[in-house]
N, C-alpha and C positions, 0 to 999 in steps of 0.2 A: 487660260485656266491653269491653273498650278495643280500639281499633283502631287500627293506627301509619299513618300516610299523611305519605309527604316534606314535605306540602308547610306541614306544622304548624308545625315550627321544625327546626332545627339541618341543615336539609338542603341547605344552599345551601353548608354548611362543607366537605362530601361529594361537590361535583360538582369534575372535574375540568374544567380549560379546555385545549383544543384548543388547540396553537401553530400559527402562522401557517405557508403552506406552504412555507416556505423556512426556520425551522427548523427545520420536520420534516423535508425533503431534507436540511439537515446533520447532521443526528441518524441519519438514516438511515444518510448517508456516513460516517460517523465510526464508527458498530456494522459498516458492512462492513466497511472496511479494519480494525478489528477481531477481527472472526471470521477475514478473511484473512491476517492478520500470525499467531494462535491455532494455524490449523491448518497453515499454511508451520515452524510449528518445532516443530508435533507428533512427540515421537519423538526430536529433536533434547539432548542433554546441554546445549552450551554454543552457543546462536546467535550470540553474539557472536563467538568464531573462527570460525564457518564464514562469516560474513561477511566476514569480514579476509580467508580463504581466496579469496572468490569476487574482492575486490577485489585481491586480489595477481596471481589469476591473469589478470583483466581487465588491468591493466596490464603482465603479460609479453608480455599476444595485442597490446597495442596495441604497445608496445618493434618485438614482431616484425615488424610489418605496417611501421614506420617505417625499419626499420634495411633490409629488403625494399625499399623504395621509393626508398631515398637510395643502394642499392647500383649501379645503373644500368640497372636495370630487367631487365638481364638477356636484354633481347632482341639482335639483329641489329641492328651498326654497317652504314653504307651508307657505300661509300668511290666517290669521285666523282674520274673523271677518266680 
């Protein structure tokens, strides 16, 4: 009867090495924002316009707040004298 034990031959080709812990934190980080990018367009047809979308409408809310601010604010002049 033969018996298989690792440590005869070819087993050293079969172990895997551990990366150091700061490419396992990017590895890590790189499979989040993966699954989170995955599931943010789950459902989604075409993410690419709904991106265009959200940045169009980012730049109206910003227009507005600008065009708001440079109008004169809109509060109560104080007249002196």
């Amino acid at each position: 009867m033969g018996i298989c034990l690792p440590c005869l031959g070819g087993a050293a080709e079969d172990v895997v090495e551990t990366p150091d812990p700061e490419t396992r934190r990017r590895q890590l980080a790189e499979a989040a924002e993966k699954r989170q990018k995955e599931s943010s367009t789950r459902g989604i047809k075409n993410p690419e316009a709904l991106e265009r979308k959200k940045r169009q409408q980012e730049e109206m809310e910003k227009q507005a707040m600008i065009s708001t601010s440079t109008s004169g604010g809109g509060g109560l002049k104080w007249q002196v004298g």
